[in-house]
C-alpha positions in Angstrom: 0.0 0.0 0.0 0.8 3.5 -0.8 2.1 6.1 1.8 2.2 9.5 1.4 4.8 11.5 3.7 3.6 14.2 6.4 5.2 17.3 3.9 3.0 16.1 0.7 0.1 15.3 3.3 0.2 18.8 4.0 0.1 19.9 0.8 -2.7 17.5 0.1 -4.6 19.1 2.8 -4.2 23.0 1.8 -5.6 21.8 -1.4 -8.4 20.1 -0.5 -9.7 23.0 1.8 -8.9 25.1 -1.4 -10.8 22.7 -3.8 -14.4 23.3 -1.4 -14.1 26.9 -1.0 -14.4 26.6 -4.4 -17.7 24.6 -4.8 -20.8 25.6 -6.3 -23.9 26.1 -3.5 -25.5 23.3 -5.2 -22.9 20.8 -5.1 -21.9 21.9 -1.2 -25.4 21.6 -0.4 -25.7 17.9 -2.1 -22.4 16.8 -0.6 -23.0 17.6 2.8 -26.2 16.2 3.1 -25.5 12.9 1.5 -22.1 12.7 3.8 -24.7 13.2 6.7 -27.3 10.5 5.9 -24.8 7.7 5.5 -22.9 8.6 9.2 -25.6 8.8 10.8 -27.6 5.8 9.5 -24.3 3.7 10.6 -24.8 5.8 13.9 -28.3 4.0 13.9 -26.5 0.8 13.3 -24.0 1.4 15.7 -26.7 1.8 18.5 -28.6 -1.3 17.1 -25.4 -3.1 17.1 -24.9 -2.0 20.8 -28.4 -2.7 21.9 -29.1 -5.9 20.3 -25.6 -7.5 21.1 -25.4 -5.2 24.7 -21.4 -5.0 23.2 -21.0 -1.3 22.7 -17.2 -2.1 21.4 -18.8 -3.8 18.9 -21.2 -1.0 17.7 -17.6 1.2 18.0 -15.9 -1.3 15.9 -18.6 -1.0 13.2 -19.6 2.4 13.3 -16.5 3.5 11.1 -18.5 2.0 7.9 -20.2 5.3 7.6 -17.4 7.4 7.6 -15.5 5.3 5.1 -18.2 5.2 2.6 -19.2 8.7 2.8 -15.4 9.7 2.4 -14.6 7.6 -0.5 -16.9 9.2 -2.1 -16.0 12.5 -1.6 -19.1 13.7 0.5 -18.8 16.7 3.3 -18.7 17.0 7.2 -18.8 19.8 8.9 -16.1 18.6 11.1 -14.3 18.1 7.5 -14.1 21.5 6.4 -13.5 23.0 10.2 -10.1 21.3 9.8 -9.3 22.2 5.8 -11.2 25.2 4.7 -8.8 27.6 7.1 -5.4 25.7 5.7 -6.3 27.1 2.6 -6.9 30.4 4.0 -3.6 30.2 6.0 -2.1 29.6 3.1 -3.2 33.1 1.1 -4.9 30.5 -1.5 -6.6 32.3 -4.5 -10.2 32.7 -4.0 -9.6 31.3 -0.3 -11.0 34.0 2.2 -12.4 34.3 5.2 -15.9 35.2 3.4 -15.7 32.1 1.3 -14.5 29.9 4.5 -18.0 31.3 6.2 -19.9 30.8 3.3 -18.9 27.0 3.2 -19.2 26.3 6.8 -22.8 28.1 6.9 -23.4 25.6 3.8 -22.3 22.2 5.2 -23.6 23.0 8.4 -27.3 23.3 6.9 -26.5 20.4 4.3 -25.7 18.5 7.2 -28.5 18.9 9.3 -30.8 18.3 6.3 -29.3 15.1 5.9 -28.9 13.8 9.6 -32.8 14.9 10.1 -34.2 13.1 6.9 -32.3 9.9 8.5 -33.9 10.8 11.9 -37.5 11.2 10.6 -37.0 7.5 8.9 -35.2 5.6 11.7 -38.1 7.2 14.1 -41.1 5.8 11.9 -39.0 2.8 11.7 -38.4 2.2 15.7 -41.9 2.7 16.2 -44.0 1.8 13.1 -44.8 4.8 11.4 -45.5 6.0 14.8 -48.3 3.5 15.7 -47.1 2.1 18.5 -44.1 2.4 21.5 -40.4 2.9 20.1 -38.6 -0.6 19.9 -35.6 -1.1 22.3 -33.0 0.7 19.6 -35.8 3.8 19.6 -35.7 3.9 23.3 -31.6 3.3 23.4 -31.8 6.6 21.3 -34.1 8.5 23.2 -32.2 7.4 26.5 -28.8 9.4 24.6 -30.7 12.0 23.9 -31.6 12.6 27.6 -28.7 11.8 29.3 -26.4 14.2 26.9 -28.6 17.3 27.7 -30.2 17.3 30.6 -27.7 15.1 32.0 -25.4 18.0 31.3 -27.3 20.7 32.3 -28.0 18.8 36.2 -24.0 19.4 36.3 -24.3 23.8 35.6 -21.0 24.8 34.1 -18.5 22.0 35.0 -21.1 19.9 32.4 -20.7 22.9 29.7 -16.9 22.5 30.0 -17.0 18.2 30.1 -19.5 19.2 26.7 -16.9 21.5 25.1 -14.3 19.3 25.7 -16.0 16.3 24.4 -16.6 18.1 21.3 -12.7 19.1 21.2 -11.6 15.2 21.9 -14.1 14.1 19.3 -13.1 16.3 16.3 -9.6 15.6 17.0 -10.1 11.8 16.4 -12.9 12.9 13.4 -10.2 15.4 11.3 -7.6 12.8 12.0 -9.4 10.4 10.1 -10.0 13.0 7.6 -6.5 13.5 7.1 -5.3 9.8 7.1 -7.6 9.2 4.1 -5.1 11.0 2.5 -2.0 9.2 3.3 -3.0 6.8 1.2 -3.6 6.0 -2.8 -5.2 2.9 -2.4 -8.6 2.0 -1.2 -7.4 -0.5 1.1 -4.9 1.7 2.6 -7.5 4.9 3.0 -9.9 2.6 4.7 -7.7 1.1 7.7 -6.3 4.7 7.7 -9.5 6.3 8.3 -11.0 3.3 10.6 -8.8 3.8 13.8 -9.7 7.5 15.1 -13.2 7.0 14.3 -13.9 3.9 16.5 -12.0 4.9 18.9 -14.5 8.9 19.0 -17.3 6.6 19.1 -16.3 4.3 21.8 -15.4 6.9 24.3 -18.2 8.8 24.0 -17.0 12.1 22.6 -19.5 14.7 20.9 -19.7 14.7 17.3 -21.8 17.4 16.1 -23.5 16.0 12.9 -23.9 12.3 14.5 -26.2 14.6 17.6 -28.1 16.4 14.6 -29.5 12.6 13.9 -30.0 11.4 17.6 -31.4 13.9 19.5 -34.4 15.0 16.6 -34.7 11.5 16.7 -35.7 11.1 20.2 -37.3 14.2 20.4 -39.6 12.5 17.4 -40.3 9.4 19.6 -40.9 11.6 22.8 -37.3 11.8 24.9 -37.9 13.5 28.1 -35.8 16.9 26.9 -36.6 20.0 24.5 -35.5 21.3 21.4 -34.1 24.4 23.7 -32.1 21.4 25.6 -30.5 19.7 22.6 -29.6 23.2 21.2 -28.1 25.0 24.5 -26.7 21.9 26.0 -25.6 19.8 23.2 -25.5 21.3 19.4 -23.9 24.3 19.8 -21.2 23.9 22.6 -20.2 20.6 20.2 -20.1 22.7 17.4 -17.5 25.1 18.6 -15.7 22.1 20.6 -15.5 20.4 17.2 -14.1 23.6 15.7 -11.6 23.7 17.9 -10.2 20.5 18.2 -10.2 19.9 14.5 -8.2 23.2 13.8 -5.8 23.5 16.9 -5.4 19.6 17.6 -5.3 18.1 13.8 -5.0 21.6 11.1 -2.5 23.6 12.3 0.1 22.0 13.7 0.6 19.4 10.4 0.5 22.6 8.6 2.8 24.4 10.5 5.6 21.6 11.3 5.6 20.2 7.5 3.6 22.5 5.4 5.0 25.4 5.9 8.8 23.9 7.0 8.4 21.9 2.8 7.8 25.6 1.6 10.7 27.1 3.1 13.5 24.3 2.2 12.0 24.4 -1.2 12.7 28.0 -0.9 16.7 27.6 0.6 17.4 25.2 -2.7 16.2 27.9 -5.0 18.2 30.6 -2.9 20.7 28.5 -3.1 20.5 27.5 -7.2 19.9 31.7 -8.1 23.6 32.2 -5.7 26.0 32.8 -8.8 29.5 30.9 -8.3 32.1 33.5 -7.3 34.5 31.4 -9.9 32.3 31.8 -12.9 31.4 35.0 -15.2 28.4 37.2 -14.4 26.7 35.9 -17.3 27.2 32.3 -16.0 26.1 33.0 -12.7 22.9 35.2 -13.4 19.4 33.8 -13.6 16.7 34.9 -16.2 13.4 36.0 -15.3 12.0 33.1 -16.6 14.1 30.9 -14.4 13.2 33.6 -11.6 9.3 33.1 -11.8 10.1 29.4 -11.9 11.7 29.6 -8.5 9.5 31.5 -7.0 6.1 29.7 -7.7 4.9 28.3 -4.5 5.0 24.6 -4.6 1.6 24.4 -2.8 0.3 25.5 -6.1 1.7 22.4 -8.1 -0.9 19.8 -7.2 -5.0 19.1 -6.5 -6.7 16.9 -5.2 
């Protein structure tokens, strides 16, 4: 299997926040749904998994399906772009601004929701048959989440905001790890087992994904979980979302950006220092360099690829 080093990694990354700035509303809106409805439906199977089997490592183990299929087909998360979209920004990318970085968060997030609620609406009239009758075991499993990761935080004040936040930070640093280790690979093979490890391990321990809660709290509030809409949103959604933010930027973003992105760019810029120093030994003519060879030089080699 392939491997592709931590300084082209980089590079790979910067790109690919570059590469969705870019994306039509349309496509942006499609992706991000569609990336949505398959995590969370392997959320739902997860919890089935979990409930059926009463082995949550074994929901863990599985959960990861989601992620990989959405990813390999080149589908959004908001915890995604949290992590890319500002490399590209960083990195003084054309068309990459801080407008366009809003703009594609405000998209995903509503693609996002849009997709983890149509999955919620079905796996609720599927729990309880087309709402007919009490939610099966998996229904009440869900509802039980919903309660005990709002209200459960809220019975704790502020020390349960900060366990939230930080929940949401541990979680999106496991989430845009995966991210990035689909891209140290070229093969399918390789980007699966790559991608597999962080995300079982967010899911086993617990941690606050943003876009998996946008699928199990409507759903339980759609088969009557004892918390509100005002709950989920105050003391789940919104802390997550900023926890997310931040561990996918300051945990997983930055620093591969910083320690090889930005170290690859300045050696590549010592070796062309070093190839326009003219050769005390030669003529002036020798040792000059043209323009040309000057605007060669001085193209920035995080411009050279795409993803």
């Amino acid at each position: 299997m392939s491997y592709i080093k931590p300084a082209e990694l980089a590079t790979r990354m910067v790109d690919a926040g570059a590469y969705k700035l870019q994306l039509s509303t349309r496509d942006t809106l499609i992706r991000s749904v569609m990336g949505a409805a398959l995590l969370t439906i392997a959320a739902a199977f997860a919890v089935t998994v979990s409930t059926q089997t009463g082995q949550p490592l074994l929901g863990a183990v599985l959960f990861p399906v989601g992620f990989v299929m959405l990813y390999l087909l080149g589908y959004d998360l908001l915890t995604g772009v949290f992590t890319l979209g500002p490399l590209a920004v960083l990195d003084r990318r054309p068309g990459a601004t801080v407008g366009a970085l809003l703009r594609n968060w405000g998209l995903v997030f509503l693609g996002n929701f849009g997709g983890a609620f149509l999955v919620a609406v079905l796996m609720a009239v599927y729990f309880t048959y087309g709402f007919s009758s009490a939610p099966s075991a998996v229904g009440e499993a869900i509802s039980e989440i919903g309660h005990g990761r709002t209200v459960g935080y809220a019975d704790h004040g502020a020390a349960g905001m900060l366990t939230l936040f930080i929940r949401g930070v541990l979680c999106n640093w496991m989430v845009s790890t995966g991210v990035v280790l689909a891209m140290v690979s070229d093969s399918t093979i390789g980007k699966i087992v790559a991608m597999w490890l962080p995300i079982m391990l967010f899911f086993y321990m617990g941690f606050e994904h943003s876009i998996v809660n946008m699928f199990l709290f409507p759903s339980g509030l759609l088969m009557g979980a004892d918390f509100t809409v005002w709950d989920y949103l105050l003391w789940n959604e919104l802390p997550t979302v900023v926890g997310n933010l931040v561990g996918g930027l300051l945990f997983v973003g930055i620093p591969i950006y910083v320690t090889h992105g930005r170290a690859k760019a300045r050696r590549t810029r010592q070796a062309s220092a070093s190839r326009r120093r003219p050769d005390p030994m030669t003529s002036t003519d020798e040792g000059a360099l043209t323009e040309a060879d000057a605007l060669t030089d001085a193209t920035p080699e995080f411009e050279t690829s795409r993803v």
